[in-house]
C-alpha positions in Angstrom: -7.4 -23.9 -1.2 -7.3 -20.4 -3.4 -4.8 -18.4 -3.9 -4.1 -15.5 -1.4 -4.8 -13.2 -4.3 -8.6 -15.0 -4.8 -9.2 -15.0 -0.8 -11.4 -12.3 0.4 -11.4 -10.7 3.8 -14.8 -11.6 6.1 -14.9 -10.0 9.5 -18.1 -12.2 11.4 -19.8 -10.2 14.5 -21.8 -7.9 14.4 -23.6 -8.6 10.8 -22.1 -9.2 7.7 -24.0 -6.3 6.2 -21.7 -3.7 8.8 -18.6 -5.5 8.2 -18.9 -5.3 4.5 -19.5 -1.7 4.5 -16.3 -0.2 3.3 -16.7 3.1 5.1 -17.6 1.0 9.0 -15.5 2.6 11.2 -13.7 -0.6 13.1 -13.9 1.3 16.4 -17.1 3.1 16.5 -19.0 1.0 13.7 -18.1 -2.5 14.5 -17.0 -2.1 18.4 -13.8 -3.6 17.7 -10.9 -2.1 20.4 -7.7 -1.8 19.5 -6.7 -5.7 21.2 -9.7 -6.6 18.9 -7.6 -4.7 15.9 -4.5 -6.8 17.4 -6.0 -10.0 17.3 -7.8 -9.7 13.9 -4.5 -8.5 12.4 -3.1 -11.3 13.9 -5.6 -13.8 12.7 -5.0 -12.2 8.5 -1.1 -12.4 9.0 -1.6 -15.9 9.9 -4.6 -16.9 7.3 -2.7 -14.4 4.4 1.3 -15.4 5.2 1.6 -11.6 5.5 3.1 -9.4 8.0 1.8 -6.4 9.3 3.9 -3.6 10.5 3.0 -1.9 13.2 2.7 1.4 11.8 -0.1 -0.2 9.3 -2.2 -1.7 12.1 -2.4 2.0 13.3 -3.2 3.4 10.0 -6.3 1.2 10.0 -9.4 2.7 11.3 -11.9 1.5 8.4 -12.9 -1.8 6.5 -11.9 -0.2 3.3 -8.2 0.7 5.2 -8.0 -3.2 6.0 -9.1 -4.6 2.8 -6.9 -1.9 1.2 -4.0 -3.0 3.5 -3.9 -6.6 3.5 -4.2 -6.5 -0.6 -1.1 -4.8 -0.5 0.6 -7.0 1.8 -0.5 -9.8 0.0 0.6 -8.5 -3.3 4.1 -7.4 -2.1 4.4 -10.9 -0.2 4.0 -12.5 -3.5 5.9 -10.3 -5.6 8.9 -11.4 -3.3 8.5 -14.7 -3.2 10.5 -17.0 -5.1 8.9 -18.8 -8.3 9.1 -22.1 -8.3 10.5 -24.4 -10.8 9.1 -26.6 -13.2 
């Protein structure tokens, strides 16, 4: 399995070539509502061992917002977590 730093975020439906866009609006580009936005930030907190405040999901109306957010999530989820030893 690679590491959360290595995993990349796909969003499937509509086309790949829309979702990869980094400027597609969720809403208006990609039809996603905001229980869509709930359940899709649900789904990378689950997939990425992050969690997402509330006052992020808001603050997320493109797929450069989301790709930028979880990346920071990810990377402050594993700059707190303990190392392990050898």
């Amino acid at each position: 399995m690679p590491s959360p730093t290595t995993r990349r975020l796909w969003i499937s439906e509509p086309t790949r070539e829309e979702c990869t866009h980094r400027r597609a609006v969720l809403e208006l580009d990609l039809g996603l509502d905001s229980l869509a936005l709930l359940e899709l930030v649900e789904t990378l907190q689950g997939r990425l061992t992050i969690v997402v405040p509330g006052e992020v999901t808001i603050r997320i109306p493109t797929v450069a917002d989301l790709q930028d957010a979880a990346a920071r999530l990810v990377a402050a989820a594993l700059s707190s977590a303990p190392t392990p030893r050898t």
